[in-house]
Each structure stands twice: as structure tokens, then as C-alpha cells.
N, C-alpha and C positions, 0 to 999 in steps of 0.2 A: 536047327536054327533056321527061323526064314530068309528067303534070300530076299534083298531091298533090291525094288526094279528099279529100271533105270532111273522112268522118271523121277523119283524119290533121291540117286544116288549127285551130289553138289554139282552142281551146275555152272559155269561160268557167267556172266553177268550180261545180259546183253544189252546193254546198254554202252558197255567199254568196249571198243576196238580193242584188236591182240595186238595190232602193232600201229604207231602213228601218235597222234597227240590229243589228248584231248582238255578243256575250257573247263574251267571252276565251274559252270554250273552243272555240268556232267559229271563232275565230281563230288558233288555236295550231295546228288540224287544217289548216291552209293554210299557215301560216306555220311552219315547226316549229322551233320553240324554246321555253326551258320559261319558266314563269310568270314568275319573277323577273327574266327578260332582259328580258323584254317590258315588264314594267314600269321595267327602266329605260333602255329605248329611248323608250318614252313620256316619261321624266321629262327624257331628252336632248335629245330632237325630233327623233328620227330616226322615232318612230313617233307614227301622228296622235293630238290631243288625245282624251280621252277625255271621255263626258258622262256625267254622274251623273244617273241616271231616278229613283233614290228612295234611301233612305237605306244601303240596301244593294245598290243594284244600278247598276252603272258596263255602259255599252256603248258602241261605237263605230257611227260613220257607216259602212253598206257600203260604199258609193263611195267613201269613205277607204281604206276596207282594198285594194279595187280596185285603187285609184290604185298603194297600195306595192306589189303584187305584180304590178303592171304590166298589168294584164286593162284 
């Protein structure tokens, strides 16, 4: 059987930090579907909770986002 080199073998996503928070449109760019799905995936619990950093600005856990896209 051949062996799959590396480059070939899943790759982590580089666009996602491993650790830290990142902004809906960082997340849309991985997960593609548009703003309003997302948020009511969010609101279902199909997509993880989101955290409010300040009055205007909502982000998510990377290792959350991870987690859903299976990396």
C-alpha cells in the first residue's frame, strides 16, 4: 500500500489560532455558511456558545471552533 506523504496527510487549518478567540468572519471563512445560519446554530446549540469581549464585539473559543470542524 502507498504511504500518503505528509503534505497530502490533514492538516490543521491556518487560518484558526490553536489557542485564543476568534471573530465570525474567521469563522465563516472555515465553516461556510452565511451570518444568519450561524447565528442560529449558535442559538440552537449546534454551534458553540459565544463570549461577549465588550460591548460590541462577540468571539469564540478556537478550540471550540476546532472541536466543530473536527481538526
Amino acid at each position: 500500500m502507498p504511504r500518503v506523504s505528509e503534505s497530502k496527510q490533514k492538516q490543521s487549518n491556518p487560518e484558526l489560532p490553536t489557542i485564543g478567540f476568534v471573530r465570525l468572519p474567521q469563522i465563516l471563512r472555515v465553516y461556510p455558511v452565511c451570518a444568519a445560519t450561524w447565528w442560529n446554530m449558535v442559538k440552537d446549540g449546534r454551534a458553540p456558545k459565544a463570549y461577549k469581549l465588550g460591548p460590541r464585539t462577540t468571539a469564540w473559543k478556537a478550540a471550540d471552533i476546532r472541536a466543530l470542524i473536527g481538526e
